[in-house]
N, C-alpha and C positions, 0 to 999 in steps of 0.2 A: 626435481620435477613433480614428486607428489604435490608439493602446494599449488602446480598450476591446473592439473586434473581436478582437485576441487574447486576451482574458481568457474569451470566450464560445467561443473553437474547444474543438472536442471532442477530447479526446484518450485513449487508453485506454495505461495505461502498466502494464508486466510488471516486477515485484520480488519480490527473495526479503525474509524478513523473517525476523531471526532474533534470538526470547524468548530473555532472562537465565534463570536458575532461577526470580528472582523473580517473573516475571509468566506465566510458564508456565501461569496458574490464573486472571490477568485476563482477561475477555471483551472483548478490546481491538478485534476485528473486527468484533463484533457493534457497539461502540460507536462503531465507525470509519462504519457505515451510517448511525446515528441523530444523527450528529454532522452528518454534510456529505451534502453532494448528488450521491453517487457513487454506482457501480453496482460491486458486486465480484465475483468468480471464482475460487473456492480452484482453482488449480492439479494442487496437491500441496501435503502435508505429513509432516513426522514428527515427529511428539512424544514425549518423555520428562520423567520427572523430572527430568531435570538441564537440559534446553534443548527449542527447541522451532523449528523451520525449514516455513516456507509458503512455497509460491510462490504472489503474489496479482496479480489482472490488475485494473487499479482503470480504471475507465469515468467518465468526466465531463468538465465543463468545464476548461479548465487550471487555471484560480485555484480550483477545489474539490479537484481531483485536491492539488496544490502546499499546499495548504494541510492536507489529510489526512495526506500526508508529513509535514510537517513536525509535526505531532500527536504521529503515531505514534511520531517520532526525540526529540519530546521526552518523551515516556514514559519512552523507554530502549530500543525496539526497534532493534535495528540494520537498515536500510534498504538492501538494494545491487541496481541496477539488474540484471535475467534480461538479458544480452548475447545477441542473436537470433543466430540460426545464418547464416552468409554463405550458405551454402549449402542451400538451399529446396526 
């Protein structure tokens, strides 16, 4: 039963996310909502024609959160963890 207690913790996880040229024009966020049972938070971002970098704060259970990720990486979004600041 432990394993299923942590699939139900809630965890809110900070990534930067950064579009090819190619999907720079997919509504990948939007669909990242309608896919899974997460809660999201544009950051920041900067878009261009040639690439395109968010930073997103993704809200949910871990196995929604974890499984979003993994969505998104297999798109072709590159996925890297926002590294919190030591110092608060």
């Amino acid at each position: 039963m432990p394993a299923m207690k942590a699939q139900k913790e809630k965890v809110s996880e900070r990534i930067y996310l950064t579009f090819p040229k190619e999907l720079v024009k997919e509504p990948l966020v939007c669909q990242l909502a309608k896919k899974f049972d997460i809660l999201f938070n544009i950051r920041g971002s900067t878009v261009t024609t040639e690439m395109g970098l968010v930073a997103l704060e993704i809200d949910g259970e871990r196995a929604e959160v974890d499984k979003a990720i993994k969505w998104l990486k297999d798109k072709g979004v590159i996925v890297e963890p926002i590294e919190k600041n030591v110092i608060e």
